[in-house]
N, CA, C and O atoms as a MOPAC input file, in Angstrom:
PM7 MOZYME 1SCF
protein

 N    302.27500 1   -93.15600 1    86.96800 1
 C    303.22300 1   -94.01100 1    87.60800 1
 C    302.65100 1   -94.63000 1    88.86700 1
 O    301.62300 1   -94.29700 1    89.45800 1
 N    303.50300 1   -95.58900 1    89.16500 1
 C    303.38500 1   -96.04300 1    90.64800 1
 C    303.61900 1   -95.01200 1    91.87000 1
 O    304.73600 1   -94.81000 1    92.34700 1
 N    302.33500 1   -94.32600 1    92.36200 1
 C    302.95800 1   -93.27000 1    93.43900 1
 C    303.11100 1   -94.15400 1    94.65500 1
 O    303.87900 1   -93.66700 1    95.48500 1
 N    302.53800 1   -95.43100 1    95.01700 1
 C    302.81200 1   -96.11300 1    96.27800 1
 C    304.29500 1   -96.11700 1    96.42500 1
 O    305.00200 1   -95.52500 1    97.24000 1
 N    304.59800 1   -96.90800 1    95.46300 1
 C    306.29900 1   -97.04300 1    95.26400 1
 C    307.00800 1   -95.83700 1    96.10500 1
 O    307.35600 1   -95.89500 1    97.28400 1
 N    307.14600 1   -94.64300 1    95.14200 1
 C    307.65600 1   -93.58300 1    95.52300 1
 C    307.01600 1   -93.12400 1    96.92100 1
 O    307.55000 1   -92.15600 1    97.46400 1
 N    306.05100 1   -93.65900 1    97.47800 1
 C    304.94200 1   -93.11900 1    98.82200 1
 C    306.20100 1   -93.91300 1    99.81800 1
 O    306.71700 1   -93.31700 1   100.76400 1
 N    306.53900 1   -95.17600 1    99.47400 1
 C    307.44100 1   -96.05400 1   100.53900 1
 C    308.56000 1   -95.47400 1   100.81900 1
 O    308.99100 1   -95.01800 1   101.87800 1
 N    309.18300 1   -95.55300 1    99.32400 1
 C    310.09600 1   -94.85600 1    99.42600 1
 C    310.91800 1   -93.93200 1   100.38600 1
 O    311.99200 1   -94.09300 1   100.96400 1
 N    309.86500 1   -92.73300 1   100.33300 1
 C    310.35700 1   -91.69000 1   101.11100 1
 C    309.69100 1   -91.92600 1   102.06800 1
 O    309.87200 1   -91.02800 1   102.89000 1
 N    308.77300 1   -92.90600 1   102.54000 1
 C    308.64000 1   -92.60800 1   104.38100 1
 C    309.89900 1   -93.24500 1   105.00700 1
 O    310.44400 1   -92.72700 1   105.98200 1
 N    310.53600 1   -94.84300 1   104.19200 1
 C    311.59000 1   -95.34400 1   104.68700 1
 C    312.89200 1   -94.36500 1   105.08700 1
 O    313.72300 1   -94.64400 1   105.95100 1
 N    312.87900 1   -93.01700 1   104.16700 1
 C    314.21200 1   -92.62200 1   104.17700 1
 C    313.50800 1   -90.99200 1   104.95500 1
 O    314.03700 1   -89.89400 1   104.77600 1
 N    312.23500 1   -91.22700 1   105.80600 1
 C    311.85700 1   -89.95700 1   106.45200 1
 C    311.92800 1   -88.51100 1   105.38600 1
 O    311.85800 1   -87.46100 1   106.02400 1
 N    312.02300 1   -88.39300 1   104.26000 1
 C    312.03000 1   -87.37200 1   103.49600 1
 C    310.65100 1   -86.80300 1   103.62500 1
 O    309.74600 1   -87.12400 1   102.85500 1
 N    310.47400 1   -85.78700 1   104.80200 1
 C    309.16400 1   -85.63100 1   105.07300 1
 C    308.72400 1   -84.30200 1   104.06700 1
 O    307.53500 1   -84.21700 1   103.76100 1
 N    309.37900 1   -83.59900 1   103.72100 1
 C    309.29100 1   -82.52700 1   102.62800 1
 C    308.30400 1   -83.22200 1   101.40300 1
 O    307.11700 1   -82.98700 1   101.18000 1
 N    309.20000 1   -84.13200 1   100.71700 1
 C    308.99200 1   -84.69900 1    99.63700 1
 C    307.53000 1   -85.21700 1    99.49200 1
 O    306.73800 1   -84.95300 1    98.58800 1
 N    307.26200 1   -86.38300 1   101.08800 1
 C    306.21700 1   -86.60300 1   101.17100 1
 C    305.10000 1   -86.00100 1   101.03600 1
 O    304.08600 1   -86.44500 1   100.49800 1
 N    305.28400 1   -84.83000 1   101.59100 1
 C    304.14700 1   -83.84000 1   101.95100 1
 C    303.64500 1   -83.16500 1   100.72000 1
 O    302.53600 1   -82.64300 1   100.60900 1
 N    304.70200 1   -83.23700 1    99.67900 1
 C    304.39600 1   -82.26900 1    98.22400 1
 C    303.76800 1   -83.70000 1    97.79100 1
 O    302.61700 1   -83.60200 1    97.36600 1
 N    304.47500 1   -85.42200 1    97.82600 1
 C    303.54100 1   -86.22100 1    96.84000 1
 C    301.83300 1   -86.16300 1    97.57600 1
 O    300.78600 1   -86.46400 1    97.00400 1
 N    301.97700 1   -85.77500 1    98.71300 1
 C    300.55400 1   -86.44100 1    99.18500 1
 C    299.47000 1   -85.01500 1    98.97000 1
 O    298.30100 1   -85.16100 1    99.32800 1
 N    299.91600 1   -83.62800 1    98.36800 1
 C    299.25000 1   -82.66800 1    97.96200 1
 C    299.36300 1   -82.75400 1    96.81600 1
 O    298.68800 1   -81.84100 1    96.34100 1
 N    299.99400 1   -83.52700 1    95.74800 1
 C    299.95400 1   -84.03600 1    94.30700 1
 C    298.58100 1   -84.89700 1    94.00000 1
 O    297.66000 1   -84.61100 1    93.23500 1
 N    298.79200 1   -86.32300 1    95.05700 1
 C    298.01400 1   -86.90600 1    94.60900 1
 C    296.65900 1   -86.67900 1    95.67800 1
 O    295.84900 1   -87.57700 1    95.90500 1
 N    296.58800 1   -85.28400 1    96.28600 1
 C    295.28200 1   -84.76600 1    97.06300 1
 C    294.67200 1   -85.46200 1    97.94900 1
 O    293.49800 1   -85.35500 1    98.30300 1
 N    295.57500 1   -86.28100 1    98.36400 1
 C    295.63800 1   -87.02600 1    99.63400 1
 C    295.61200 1   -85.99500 1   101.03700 1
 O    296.62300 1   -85.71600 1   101.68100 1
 N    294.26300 1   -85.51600 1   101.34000 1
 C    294.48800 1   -84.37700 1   102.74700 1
 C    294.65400 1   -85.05800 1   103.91100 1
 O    295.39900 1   -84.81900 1   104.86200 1
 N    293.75300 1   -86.07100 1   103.69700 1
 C    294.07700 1   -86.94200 1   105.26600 1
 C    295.67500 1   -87.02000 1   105.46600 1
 O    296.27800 1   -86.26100 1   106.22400 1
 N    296.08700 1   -87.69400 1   104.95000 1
 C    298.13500 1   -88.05900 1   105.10500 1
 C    298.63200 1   -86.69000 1   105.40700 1
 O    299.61900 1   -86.51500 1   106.12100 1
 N    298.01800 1   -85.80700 1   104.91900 1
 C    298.86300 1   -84.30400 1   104.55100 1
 C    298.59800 1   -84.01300 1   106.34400 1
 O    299.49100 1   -83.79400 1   107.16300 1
 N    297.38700 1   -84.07800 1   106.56900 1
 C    297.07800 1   -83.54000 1   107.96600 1
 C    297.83100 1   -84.48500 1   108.68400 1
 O    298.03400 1   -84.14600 1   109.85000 1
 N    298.27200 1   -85.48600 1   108.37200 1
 C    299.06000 1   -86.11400 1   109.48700 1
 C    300.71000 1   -86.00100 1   109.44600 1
 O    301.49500 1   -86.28300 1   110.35000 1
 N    300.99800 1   -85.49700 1   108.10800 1
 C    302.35700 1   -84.92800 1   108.33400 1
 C    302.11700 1   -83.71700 1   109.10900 1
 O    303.14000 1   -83.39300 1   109.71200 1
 N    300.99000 1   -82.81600 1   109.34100 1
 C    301.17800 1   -81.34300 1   109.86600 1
 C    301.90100 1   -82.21300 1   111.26800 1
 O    303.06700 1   -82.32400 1   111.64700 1
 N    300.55200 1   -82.75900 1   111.80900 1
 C    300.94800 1   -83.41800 1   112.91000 1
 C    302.52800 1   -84.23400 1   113.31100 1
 O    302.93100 1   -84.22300 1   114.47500 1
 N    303.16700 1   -84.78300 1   112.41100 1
 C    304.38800 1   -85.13100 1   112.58200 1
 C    304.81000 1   -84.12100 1   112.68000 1
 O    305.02400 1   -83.80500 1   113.85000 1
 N    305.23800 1   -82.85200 1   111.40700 1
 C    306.32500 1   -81.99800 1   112.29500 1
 C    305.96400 1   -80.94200 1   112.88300 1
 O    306.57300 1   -79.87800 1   112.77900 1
 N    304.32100 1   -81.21800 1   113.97300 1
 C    304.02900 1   -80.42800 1   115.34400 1
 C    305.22300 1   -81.28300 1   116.57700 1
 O    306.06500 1   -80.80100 1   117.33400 1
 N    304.90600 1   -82.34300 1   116.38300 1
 C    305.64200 1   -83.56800 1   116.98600 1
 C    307.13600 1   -83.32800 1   117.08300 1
 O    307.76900 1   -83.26100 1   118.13700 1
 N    307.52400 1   -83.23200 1   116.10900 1
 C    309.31700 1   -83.00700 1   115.87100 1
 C    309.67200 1   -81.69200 1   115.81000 1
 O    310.75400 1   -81.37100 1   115.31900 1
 N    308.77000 1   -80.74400 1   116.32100 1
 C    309.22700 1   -79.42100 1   116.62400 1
 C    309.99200 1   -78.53900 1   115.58600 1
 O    310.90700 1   -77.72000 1   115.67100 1
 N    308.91600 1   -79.26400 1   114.13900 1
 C    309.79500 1   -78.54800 1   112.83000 1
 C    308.63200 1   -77.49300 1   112.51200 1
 O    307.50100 1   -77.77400 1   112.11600 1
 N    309.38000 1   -75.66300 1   112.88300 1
 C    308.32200 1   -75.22100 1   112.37500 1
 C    308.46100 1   -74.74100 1   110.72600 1
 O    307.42900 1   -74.22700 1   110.29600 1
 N    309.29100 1   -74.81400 1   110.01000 1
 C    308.81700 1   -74.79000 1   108.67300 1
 C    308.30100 1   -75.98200 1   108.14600 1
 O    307.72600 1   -75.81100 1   107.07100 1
 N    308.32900 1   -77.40700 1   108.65700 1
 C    307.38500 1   -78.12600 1   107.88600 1
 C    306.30900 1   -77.75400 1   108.50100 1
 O    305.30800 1   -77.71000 1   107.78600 1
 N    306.19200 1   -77.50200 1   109.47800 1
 C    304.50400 1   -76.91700 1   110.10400 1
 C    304.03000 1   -75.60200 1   109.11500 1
 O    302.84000 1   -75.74600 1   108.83500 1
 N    304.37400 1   -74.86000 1   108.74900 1
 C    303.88900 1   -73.86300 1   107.96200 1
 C    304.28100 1   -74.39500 1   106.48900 1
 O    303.84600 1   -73.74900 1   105.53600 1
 N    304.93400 1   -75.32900 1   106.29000 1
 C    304.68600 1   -75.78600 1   104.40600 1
 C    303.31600 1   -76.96600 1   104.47500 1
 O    302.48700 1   -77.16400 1   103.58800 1
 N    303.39500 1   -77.53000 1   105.60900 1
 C    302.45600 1   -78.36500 1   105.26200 1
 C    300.76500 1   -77.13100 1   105.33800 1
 O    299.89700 1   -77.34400 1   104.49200 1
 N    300.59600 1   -76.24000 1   106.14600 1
 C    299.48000 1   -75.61700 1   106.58600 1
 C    299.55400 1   -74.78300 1   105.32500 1
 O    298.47400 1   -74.23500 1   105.10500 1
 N    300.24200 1   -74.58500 1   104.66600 1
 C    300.27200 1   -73.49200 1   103.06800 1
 C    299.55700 1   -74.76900 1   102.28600 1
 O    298.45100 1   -74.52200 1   101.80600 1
 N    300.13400 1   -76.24800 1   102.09300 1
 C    299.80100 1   -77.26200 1   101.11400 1
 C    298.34400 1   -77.24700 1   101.78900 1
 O    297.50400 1   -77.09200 1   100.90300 1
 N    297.84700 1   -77.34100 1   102.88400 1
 C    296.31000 1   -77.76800 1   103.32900 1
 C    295.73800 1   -76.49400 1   102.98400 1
 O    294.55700 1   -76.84300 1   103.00100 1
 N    295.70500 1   -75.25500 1   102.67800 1
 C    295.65900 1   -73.73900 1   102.99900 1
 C    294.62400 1   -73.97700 1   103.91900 1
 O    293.43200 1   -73.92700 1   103.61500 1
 N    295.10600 1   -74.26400 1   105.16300 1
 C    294.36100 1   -73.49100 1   106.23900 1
 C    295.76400 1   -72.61200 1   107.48900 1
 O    296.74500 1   -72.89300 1   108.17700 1
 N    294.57900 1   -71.03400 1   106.91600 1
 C    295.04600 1   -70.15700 1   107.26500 1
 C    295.36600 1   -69.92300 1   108.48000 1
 O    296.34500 1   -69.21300 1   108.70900 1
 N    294.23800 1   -70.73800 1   110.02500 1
 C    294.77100 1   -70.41400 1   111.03600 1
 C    296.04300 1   -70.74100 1   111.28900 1
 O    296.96300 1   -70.05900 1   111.73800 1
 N    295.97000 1   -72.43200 1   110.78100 1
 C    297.19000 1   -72.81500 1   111.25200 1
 C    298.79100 1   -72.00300 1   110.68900 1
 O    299.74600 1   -71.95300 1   111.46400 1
 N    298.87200 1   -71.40200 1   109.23100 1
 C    299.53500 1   -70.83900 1   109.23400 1
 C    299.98700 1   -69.52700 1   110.40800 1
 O    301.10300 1   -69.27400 1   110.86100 1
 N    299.03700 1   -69.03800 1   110.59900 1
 C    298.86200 1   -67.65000 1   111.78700 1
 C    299.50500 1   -68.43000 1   113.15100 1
 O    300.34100 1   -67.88900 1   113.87500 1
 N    299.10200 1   -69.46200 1   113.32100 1
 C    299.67000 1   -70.35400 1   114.45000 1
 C    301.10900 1   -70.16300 1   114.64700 1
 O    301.71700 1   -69.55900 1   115.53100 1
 N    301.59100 1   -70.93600 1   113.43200 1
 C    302.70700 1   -70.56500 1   112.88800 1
 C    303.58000 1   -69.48900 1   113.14700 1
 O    304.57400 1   -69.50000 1   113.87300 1
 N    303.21300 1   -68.75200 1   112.62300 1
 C    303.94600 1   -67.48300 1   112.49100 1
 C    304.08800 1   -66.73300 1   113.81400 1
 O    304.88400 1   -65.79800 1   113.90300 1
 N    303.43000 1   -67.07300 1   114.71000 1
 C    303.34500 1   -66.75000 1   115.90000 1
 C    304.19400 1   -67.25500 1   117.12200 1
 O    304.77300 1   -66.72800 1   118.07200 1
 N    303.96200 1   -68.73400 1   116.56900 1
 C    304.94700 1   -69.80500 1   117.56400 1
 C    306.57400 1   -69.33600 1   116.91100 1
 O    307.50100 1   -69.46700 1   117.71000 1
 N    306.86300 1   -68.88800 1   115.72400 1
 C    308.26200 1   -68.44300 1   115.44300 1
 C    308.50300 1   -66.89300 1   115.91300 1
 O    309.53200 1   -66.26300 1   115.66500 1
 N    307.60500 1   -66.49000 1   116.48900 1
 C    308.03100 1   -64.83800 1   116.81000 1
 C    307.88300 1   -63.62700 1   115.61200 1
 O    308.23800 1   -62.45000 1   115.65700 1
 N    307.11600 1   -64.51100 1   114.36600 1
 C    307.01900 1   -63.12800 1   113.19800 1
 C    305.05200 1   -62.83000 1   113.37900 1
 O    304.06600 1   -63.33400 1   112.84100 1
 N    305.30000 1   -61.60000 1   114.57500 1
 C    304.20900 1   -60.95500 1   115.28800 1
 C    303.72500 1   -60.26100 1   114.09700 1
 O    302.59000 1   -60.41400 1   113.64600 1
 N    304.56300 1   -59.54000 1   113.63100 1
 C    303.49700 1   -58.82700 1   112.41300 1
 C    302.96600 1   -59.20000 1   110.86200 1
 O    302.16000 1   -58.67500 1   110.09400 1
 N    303.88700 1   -60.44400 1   110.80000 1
 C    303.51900 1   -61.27700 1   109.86200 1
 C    302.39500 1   -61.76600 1   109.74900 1
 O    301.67300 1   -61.80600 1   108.75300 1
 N    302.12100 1   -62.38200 1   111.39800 1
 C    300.60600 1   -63.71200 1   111.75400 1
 C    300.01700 1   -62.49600 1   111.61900 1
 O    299.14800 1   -62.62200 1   110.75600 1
 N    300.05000 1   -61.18300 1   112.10300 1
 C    299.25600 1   -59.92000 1   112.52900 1
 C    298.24200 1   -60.01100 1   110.62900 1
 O    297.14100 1   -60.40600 1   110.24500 1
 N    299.00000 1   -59.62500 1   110.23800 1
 C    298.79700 1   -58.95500 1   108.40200 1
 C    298.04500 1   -60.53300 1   107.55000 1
 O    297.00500 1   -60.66500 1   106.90300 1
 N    299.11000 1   -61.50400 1   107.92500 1
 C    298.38800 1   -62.81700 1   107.46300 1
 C    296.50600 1   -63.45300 1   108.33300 1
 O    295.67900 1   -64.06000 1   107.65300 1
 N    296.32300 1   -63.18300 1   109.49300 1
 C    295.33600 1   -63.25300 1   110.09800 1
 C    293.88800 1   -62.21200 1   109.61000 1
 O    292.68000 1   -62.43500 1   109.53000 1
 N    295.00000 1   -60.68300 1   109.28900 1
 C    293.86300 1   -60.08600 1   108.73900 1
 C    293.21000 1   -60.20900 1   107.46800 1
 O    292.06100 1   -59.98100 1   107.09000 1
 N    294.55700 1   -60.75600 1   106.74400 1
 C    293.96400 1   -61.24700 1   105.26300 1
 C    292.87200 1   -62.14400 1   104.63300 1
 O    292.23800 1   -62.19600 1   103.57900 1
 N    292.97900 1   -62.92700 1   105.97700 1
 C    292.50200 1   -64.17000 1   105.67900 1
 C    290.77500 1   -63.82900 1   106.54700 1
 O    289.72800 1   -64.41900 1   106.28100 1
 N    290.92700 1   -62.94500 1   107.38100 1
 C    289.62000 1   -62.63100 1   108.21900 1
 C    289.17300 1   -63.19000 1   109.71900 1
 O    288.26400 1   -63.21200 1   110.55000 1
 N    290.53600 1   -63.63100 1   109.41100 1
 C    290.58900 1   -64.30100 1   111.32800 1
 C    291.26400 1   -62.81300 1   111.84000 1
 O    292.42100 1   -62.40100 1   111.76600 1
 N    289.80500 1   -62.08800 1   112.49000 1
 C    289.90200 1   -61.26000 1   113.65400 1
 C    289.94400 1   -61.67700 1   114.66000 1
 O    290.61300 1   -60.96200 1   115.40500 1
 N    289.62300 1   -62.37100 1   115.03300 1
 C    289.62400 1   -62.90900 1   116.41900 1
 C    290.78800 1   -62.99300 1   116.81900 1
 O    291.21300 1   -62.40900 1   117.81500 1
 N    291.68000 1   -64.00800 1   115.81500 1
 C    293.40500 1   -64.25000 1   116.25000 1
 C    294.24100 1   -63.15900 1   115.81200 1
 O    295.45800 1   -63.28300 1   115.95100 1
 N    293.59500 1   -61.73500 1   115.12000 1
 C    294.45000 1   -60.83100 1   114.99200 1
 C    294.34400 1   -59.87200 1   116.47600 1
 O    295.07900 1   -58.89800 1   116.63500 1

């Protein structure tokens, strides 16, 4: 299909969820990293941790989990991943 179409679409109507799953569909990372950045911006932290799961980078999830107060979560997720440093 036409993904531009559907790409307009939802930026016109801000459906930033939606976006973020078409632009890890069609493996678009650049856009993806710039939605992280939008909802760092709009102070959304579950799109900040769906978009950092769609990129899998792990710090930023640990970031995450940290800036929401789940200490032993980032704790267990940091060690998994082998970021000692941020555990």
């Amino acid at each position: 299909g036409n993904h531009q179409v559907v790409e307009m679409s939802y930026q016109r109507k801000k459906d930033f969820d939606r976006l973020s799953f078409l632009y890890m569909l069609t493996g678009d990372s650049e856009k993806l990293r710039k939605m992280l950045k939008i909802s760092n911006m709009r102070n959304d932290i579950m799109g900040r941790y769906h978009n950092a799961l769609l990129l899998g980078d792990a710090a930023e999830r640990v970031a995450v989990l940290e800036a929401s107060g789940n200490l032993p979560l980032a704790y267990i997720s940091a060690n998994l991943h082998g970021l000692v440093d941020v555990a």
